[in-house]
N, CA and C of each residue as an Amber inpcrd file, in Angstrom:
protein
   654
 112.9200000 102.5550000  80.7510000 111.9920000 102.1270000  81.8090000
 110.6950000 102.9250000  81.6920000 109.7730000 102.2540000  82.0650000
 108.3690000 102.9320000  81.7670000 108.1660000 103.8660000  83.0990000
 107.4170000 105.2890000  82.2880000 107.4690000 106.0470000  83.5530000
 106.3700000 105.2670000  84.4980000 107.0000000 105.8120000  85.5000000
 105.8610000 105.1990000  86.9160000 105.0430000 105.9730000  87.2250000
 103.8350000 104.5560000  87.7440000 102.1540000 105.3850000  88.1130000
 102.6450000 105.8930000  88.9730000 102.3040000 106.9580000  89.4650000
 102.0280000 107.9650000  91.0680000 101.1190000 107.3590000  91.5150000
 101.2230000 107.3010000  93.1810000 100.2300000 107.6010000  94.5850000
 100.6110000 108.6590000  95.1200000  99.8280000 109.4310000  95.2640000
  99.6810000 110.3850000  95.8700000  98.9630000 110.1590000  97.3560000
  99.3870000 110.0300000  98.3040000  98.2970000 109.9190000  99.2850000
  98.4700000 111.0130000 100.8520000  97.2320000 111.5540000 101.0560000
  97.2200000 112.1880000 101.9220000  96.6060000 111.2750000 103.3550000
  97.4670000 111.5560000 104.5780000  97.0120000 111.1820000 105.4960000
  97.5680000 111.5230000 107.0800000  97.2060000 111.2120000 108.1200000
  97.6720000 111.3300000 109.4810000  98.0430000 110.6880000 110.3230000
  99.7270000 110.9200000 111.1210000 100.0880000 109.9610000 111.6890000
  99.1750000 109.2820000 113.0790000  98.2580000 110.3000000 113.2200000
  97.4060000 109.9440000 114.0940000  95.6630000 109.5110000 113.7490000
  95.9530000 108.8440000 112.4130000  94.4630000 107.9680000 111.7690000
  94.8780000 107.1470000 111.8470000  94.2000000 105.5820000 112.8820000
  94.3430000 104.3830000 112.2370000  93.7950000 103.9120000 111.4390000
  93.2020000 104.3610000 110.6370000  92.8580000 103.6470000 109.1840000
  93.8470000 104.2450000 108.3890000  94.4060000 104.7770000 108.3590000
  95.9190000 105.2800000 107.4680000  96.7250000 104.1050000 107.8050000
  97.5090000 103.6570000 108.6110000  98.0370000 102.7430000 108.8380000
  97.3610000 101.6220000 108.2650000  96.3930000 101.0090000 108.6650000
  95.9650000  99.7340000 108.0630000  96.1010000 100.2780000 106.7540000
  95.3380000 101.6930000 105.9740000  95.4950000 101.4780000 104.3160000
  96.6740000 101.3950000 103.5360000  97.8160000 102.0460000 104.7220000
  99.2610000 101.7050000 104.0720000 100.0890000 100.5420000 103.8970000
  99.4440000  99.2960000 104.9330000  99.6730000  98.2710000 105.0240000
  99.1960000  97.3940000 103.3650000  97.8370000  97.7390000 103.1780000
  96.9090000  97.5330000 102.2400000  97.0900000  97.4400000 100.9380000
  97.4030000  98.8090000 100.8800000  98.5500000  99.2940000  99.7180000
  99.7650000  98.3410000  99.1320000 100.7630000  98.3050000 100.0070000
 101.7480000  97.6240000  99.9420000 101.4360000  96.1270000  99.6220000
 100.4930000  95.6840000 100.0450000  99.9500000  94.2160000 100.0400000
  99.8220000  94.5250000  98.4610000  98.9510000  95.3320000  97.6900000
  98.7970000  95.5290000  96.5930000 100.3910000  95.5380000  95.6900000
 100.9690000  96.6320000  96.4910000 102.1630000  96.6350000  95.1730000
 102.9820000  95.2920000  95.3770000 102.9470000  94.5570000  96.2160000
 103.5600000  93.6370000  96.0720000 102.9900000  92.2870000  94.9240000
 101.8190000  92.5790000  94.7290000 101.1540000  91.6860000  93.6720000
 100.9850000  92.1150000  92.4450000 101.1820000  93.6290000  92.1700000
 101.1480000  94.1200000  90.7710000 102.6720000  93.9020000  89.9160000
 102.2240000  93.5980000  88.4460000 103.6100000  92.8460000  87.8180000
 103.6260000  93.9650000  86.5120000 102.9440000  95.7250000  86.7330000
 103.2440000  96.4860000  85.7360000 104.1120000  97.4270000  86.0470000
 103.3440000  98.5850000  85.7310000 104.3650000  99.4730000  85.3860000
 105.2880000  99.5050000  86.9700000 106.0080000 100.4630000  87.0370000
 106.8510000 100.7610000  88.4740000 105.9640000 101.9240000  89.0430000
 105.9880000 101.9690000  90.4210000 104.7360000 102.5100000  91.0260000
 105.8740000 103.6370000  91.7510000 105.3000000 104.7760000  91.9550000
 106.1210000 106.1960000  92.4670000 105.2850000 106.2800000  94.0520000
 105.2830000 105.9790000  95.1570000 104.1450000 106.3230000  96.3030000
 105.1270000 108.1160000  97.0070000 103.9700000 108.7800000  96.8800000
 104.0630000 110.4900000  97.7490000 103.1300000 110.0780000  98.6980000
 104.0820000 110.6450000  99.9090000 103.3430000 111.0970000 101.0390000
 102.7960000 112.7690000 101.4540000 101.6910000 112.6860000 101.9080000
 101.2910000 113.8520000 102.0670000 100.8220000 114.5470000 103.3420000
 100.5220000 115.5800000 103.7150000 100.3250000 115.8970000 105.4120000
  98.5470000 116.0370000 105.3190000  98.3550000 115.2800000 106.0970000
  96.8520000 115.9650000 106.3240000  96.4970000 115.7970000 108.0060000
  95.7590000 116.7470000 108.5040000  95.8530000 116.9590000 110.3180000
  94.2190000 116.3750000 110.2820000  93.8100000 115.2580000 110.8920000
  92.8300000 115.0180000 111.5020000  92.2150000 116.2100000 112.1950000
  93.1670000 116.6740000 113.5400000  92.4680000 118.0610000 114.1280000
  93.4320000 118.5370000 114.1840000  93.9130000 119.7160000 113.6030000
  95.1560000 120.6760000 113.4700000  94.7720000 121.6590000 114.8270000
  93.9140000 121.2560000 115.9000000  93.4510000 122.4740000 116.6590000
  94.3990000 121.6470000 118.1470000  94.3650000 120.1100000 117.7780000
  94.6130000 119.3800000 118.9980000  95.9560000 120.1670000 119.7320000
  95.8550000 119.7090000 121.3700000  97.0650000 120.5900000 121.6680000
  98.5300000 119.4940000 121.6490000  99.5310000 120.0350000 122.0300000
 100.4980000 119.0740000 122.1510000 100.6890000 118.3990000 123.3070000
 100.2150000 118.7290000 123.9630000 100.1300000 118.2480000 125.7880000
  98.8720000 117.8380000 125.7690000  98.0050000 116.5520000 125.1770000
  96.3180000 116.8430000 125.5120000  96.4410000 115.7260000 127.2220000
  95.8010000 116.2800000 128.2190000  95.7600000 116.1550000 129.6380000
  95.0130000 114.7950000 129.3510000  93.9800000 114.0150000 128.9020000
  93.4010000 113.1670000 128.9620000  94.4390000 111.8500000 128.4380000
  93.6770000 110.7180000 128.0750000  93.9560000 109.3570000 127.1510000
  93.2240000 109.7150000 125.8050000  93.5440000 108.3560000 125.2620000
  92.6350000 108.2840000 123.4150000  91.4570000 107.9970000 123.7120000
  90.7680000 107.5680000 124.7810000  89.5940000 107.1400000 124.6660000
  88.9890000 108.2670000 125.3670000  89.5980000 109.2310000 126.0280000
  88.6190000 110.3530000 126.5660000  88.9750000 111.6260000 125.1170000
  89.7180000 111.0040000 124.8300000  89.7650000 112.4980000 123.6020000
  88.9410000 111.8380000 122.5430000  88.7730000 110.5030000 122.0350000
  87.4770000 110.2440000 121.0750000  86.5640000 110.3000000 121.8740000
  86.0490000 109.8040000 123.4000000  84.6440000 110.3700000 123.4600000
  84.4540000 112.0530000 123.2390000  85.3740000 112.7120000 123.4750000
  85.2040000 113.8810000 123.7200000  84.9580000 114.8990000 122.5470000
  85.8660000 114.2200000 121.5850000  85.9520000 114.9900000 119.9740000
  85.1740000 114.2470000 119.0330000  84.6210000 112.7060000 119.4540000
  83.7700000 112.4600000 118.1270000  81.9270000 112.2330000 118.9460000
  81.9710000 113.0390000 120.3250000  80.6880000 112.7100000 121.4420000
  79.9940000 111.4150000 121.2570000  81.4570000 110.3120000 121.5630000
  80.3760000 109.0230000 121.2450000  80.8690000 108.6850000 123.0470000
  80.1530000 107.2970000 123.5520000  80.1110000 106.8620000 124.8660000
  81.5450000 106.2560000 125.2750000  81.5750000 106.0210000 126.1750000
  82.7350000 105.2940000 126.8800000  82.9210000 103.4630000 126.1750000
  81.8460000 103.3320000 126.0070000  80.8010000 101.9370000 125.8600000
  81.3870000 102.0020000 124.2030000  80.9340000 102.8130000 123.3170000
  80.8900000 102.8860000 122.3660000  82.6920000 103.1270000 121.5430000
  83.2470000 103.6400000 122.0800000  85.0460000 104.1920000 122.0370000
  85.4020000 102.6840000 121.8870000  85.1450000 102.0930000 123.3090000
  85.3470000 101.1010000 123.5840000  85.5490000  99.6270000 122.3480000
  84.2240000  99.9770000 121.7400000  83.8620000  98.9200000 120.5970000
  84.1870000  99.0450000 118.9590000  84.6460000 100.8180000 118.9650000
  85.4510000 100.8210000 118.1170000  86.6890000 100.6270000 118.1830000
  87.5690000 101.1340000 119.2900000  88.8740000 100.4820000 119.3990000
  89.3450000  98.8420000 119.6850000  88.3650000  97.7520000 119.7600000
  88.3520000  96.9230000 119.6890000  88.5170000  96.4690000 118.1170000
  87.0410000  97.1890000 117.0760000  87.0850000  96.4920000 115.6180000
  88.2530000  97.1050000 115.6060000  89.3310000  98.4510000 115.3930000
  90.1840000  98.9820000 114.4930000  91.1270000  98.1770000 114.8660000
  91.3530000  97.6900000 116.3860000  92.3600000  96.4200000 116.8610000
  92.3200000  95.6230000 115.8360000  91.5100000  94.9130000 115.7220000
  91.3880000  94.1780000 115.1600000  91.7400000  93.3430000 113.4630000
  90.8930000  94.7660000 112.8420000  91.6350000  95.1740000 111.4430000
  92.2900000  94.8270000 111.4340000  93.2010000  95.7350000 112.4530000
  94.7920000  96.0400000 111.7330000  95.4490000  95.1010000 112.1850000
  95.1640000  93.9300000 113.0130000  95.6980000  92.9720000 113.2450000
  95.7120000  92.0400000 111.9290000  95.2020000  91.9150000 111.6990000
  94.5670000  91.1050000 110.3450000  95.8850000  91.4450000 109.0300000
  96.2560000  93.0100000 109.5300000  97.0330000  93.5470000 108.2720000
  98.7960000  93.2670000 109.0390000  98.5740000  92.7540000 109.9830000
 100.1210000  92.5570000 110.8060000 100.0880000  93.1650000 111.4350000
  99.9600000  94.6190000 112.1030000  99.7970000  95.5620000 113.0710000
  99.3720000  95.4690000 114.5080000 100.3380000  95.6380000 115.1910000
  99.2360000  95.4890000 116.5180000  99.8640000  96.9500000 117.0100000
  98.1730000  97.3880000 117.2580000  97.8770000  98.1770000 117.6870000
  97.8530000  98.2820000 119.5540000  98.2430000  99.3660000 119.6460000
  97.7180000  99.1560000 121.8030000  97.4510000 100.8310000 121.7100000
  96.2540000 100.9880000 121.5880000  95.2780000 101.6420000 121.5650000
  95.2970000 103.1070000 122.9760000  95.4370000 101.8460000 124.1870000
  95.4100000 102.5900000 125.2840000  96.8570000 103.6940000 125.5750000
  97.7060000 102.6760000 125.1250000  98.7570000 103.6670000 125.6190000
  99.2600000 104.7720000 124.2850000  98.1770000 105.0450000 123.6310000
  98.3800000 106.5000000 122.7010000  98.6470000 107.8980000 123.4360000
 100.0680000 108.1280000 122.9620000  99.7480000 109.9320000 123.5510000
  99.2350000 110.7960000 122.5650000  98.0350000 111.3110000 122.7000000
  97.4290000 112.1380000 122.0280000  97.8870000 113.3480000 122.1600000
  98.4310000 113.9220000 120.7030000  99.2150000 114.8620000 120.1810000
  98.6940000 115.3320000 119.2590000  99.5860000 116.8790000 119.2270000
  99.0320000 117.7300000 117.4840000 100.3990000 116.9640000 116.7710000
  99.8980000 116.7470000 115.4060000 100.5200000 115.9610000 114.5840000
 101.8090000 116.8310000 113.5470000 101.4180000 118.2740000 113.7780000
 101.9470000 119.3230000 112.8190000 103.6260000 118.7490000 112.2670000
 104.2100000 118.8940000 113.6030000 105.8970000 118.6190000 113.7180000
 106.0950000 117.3330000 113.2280000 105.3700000 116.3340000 113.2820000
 105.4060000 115.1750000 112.9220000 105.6920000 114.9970000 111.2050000
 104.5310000 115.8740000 110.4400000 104.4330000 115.8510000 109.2190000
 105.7250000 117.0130000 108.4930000 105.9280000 117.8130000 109.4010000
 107.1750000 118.4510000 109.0690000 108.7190000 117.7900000 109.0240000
 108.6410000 116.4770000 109.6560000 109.5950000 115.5310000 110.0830000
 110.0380000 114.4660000 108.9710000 108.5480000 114.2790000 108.0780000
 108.7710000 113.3530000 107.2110000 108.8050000 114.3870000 105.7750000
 108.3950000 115.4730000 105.7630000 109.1590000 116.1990000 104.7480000
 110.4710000 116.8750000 104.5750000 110.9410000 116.7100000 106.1820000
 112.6410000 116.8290000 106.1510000 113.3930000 115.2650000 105.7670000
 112.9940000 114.0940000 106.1740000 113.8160000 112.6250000 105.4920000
 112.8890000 112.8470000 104.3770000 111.9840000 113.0870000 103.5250000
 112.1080000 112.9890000 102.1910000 113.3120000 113.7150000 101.4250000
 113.6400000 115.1320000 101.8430000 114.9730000 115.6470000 101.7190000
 116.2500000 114.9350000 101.4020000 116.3450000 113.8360000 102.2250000
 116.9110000 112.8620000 102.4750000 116.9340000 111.5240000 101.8920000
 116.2840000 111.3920000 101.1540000 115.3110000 109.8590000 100.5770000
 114.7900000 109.0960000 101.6390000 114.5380000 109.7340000 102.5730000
 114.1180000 108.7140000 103.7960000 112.0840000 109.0560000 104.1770000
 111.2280000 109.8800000 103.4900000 110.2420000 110.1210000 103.1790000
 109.1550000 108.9050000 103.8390000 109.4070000 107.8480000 103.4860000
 108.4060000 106.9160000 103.1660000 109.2590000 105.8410000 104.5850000
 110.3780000 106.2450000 105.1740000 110.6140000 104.9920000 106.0670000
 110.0670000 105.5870000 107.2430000 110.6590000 107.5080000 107.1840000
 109.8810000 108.1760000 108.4570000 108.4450000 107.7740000 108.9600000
 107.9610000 107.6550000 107.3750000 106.1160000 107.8860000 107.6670000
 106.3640000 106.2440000 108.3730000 106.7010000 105.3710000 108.3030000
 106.4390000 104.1020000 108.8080000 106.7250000 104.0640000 109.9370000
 107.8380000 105.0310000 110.2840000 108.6560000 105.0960000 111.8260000
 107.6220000 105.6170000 112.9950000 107.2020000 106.6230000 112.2730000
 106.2900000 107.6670000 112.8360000 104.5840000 106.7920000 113.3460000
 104.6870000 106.3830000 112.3190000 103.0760000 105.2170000 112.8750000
 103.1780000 104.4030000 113.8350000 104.4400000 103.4300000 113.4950000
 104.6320000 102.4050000 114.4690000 104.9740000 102.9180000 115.8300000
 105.4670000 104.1390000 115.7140000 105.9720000 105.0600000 117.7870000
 104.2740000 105.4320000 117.9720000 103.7390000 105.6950000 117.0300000
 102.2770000 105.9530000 117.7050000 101.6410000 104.9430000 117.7900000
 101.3140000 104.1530000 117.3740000  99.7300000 103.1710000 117.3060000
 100.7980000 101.8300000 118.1890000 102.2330000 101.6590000 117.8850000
 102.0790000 100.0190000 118.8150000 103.0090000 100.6610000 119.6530000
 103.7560000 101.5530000 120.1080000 104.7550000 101.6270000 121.0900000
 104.5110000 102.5120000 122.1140000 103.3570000 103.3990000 121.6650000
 102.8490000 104.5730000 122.9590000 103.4560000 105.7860000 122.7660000
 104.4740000 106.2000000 121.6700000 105.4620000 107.1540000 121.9640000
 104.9550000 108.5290000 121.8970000 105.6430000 109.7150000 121.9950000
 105.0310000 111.0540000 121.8360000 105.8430000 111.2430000 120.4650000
 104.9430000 111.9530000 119.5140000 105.4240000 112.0290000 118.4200000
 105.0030000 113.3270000 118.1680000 104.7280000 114.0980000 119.0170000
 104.4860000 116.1350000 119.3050000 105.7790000 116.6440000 119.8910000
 106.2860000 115.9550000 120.2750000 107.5560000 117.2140000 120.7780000
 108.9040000 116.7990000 120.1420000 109.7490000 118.1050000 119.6700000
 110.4880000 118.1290000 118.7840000 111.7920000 117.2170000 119.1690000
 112.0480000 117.0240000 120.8980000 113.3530000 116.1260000 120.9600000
 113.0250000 115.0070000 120.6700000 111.7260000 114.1840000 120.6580000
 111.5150000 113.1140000 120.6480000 111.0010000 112.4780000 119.4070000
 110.9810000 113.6420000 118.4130000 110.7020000 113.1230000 117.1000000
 112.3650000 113.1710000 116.2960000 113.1150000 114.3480000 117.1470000
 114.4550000 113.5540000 116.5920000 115.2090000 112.4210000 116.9420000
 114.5560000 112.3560000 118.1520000 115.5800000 110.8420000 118.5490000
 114.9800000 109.7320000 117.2950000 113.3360000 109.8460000 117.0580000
 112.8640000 108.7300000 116.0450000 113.5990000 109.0420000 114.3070000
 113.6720000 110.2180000 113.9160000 114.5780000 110.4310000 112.7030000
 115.9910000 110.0890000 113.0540000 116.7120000 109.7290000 114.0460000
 117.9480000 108.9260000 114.4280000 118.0850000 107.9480000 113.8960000
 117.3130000 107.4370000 114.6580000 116.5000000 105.9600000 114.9890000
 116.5930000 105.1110000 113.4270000 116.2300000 106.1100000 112.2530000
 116.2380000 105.4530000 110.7520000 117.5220000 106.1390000 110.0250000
 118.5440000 106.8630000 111.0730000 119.6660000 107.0880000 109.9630000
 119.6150000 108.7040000 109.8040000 118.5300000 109.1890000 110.0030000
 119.0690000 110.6070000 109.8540000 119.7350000 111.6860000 111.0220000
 120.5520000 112.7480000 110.4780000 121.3650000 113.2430000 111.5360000
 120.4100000 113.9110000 112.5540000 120.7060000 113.5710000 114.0270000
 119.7040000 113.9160000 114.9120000 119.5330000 115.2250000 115.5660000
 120.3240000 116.0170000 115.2870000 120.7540000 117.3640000 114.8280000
 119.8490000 118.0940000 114.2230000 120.7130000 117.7260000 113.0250000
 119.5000000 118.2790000 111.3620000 118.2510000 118.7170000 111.4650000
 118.0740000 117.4410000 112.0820000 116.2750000 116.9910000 112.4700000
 115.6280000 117.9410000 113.1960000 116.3870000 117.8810000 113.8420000
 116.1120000 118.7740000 115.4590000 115.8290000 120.0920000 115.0180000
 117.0580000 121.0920000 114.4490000 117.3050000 122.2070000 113.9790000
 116.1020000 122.1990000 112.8410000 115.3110000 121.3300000 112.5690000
 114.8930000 121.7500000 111.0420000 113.6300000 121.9090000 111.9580000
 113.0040000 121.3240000 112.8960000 111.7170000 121.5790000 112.9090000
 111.9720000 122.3200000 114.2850000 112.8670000 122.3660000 114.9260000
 112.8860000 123.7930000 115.6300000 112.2980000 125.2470000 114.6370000
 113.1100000 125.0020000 113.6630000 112.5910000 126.3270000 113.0890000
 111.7050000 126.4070000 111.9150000 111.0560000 125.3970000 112.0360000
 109.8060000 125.4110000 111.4250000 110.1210000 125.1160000 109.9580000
 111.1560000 125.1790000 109.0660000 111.6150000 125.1200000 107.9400000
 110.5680000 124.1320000 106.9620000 109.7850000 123.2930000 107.4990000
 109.1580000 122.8720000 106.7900000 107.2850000 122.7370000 106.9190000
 107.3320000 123.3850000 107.7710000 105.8090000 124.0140000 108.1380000
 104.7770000 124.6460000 106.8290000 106.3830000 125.1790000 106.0020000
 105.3290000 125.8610000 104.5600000 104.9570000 124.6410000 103.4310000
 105.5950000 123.6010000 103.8520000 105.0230000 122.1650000 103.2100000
 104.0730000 121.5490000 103.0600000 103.9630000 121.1920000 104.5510000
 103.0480000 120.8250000 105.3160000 101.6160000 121.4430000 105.4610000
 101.9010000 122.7750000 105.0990000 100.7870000 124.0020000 105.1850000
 100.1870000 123.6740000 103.4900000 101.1580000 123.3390000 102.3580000
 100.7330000 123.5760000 101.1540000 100.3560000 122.1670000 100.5240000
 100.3610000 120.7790000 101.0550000 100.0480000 119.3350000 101.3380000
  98.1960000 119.8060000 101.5660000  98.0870000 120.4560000 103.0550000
  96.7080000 120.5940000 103.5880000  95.9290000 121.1080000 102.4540000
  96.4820000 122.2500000 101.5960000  95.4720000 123.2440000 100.4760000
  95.5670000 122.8110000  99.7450000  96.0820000 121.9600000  99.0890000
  96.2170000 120.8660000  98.0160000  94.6100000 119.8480000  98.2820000
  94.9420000 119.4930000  99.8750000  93.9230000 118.4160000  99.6880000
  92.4860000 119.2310000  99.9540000  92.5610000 120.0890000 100.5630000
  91.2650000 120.9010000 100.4910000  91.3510000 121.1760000  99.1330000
  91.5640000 121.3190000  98.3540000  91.3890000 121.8130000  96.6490000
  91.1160000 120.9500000  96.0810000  91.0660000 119.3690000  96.7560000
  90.5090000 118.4850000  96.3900000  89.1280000 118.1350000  96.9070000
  88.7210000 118.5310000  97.7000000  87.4280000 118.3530000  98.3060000
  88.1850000 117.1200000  99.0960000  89.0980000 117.0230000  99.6720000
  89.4670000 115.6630000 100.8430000  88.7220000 116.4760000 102.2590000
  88.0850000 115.2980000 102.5810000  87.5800000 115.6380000 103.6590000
  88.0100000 114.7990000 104.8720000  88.7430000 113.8740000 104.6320000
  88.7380000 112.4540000 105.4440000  89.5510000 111.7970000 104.9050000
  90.8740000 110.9080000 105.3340000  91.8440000 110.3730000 105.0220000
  91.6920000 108.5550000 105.8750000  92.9950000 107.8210000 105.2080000
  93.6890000 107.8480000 104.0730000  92.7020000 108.3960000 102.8670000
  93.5760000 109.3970000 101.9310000  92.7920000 109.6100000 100.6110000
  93.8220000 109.3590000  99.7020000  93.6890000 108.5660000  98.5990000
  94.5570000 107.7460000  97.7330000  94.4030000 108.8250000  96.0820000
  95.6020000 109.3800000  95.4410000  95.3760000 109.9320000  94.1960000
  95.9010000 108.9850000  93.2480000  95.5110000 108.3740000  92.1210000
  96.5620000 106.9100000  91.8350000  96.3920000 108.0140000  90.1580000
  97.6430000 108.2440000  89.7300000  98.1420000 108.7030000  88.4970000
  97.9480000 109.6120000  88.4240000  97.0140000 111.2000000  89.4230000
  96.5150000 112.0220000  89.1010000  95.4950000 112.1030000  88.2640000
  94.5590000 110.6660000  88.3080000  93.2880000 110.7940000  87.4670000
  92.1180000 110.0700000  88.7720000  92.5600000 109.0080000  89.3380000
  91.5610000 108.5050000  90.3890000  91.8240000 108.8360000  91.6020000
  90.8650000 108.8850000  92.1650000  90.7630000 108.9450000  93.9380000
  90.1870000 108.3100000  94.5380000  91.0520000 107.4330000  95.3380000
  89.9820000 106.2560000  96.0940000  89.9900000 106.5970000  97.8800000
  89.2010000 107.0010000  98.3060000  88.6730000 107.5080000  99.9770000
  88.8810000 106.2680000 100.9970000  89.5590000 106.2710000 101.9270000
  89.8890000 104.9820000 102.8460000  90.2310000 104.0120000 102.5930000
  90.1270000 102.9570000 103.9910000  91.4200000 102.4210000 103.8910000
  90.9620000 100.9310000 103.1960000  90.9110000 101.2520000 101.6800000
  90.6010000 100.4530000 100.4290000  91.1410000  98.9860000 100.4990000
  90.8090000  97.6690000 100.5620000  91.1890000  96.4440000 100.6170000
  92.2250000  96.6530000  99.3510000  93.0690000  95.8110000  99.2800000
  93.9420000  95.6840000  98.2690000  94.0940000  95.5900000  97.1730000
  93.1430000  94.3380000  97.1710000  92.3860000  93.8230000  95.4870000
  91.7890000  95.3510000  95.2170000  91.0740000  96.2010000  95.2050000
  90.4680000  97.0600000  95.1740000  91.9860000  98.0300000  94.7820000
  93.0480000  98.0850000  95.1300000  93.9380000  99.3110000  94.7970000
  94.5570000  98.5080000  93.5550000  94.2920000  96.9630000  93.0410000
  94.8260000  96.6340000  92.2310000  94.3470000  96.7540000  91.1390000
  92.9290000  96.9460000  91.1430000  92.2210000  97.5120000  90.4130000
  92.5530000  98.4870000  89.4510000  92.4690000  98.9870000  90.3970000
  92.9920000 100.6460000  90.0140000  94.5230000 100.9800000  89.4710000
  94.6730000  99.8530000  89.8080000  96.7730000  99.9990000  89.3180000
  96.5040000  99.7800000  87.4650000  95.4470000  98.6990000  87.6550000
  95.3470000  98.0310000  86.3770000  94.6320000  98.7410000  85.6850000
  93.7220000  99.2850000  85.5220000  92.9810000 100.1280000  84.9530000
  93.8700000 101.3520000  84.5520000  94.9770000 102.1760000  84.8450000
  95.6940000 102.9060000  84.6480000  96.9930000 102.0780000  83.6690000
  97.4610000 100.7370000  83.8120000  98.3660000 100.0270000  82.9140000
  97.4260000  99.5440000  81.7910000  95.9420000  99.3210000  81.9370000
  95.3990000  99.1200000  80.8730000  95.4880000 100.6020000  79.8760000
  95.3100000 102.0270000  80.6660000  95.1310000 103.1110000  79.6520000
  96.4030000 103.5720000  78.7810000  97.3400000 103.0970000  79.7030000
  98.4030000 103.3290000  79.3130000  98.9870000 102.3030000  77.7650000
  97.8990000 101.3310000  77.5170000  98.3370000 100.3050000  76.9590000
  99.5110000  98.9190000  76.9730000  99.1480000  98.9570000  78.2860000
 100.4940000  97.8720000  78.5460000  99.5350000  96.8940000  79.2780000
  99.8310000  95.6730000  79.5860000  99.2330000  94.7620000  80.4480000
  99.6410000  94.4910000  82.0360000  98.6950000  94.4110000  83.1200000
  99.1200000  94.5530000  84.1770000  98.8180000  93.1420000  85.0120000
């Protein structure tokens, strides 16, 4: 079997353009007919400063953290609705609990442990962006690692004690060593990097251009 391209991608369970680009993605691998594709998930914190209790909503913590208007929040959470509708997603915007994301990303490097890596990260989006859930506090991110099969225990005990915090910590200096400034950020083979949340045709591109170097047809 031919070795498989890597994705590497860094991102946050609390970016919706991560979500739509993961949607995006997938739209892509489902149309590519080369090599076998490897996807890594990676941790990256939008604001690693946010608290876990933030007292406000999403629309007073983006006016507040990106100083745009009430008016203006407003009209972006409408287009990103929107998007991601387009990609299957429905988003409900309002009922986000705005959380630090830390435990979250420690959560999906304990089910990668597991082979469960890549269902967490899906679990983990969908309790944030369409169901409202809190995805900052540690009982309630094990009930969601349950939820896909893993022991709810385990879970519990693992990010009680932080066991995977030095992951998560070495994901972030990775992507700072990349100059990532802003996510989704896409690494496709360890030679390209494509910045946001890239239309599809556009990641197929890039699939192909790597099965072309490789000499095979894609």
């Amino acid at each position: 079997m031919a070795n498989p391209i890597k994705i590497d991608i860094w991102s946050d369970i609390a970016c919706p353009w991560c979500y739509i680009g993961k949607r995006r993605l997938e739209s892509a691998l489902d149309r590519f007919d080369g090599a076998p594709v490897e996807v890594n998930w990676h941790s990256y914190q939008l604001n690693p400063a946010s608290p876990v209790d933030y007292s406000g909503n999403h629309a007073e913590y983006l006016a507040q953290h990106l100083g745009a208007s009430p008016e203006q929040v407003r009209q972006m959470d409408q287009q990103i609705t929107g998007l991601a509708a387009r990609e299957g997603l429905d988003y409900h915007l309002d009922d986000i609990k705005v959380t630090n994301t830390a435990k979250a990303h420690e959560l999906i490097h304990f089910a990668e442990t597991k082979g469960k890596g890549a269902e967490m990260k899906e679990r983990l989006l969908k309790a944030y962006f369409t169901e409202g859930k809190h995805v900052g506090h540690v009982a309630d991110l094990a009930d969601l690692a349950a939820e896909i099969g893993l022991d709810r225990a385990e879970a519990e005990a693992a990010l009680q004690s932080g066991a995977f915090a030095k992951a998560v910590a070495e994901d972030k200096a990775q992507a700072s060593a990349y100059g990532i400034s802003g996510v989704p950020f896409f690494v496709i083979d360890g030679k390209y990097g494509l910045s946001g949340a890239q239309e599809a045709d556009l990641f197929l591109q890039a699939l192909g251009k790597v099965q072309s170097e490789r000499g095979g047809a894609a």
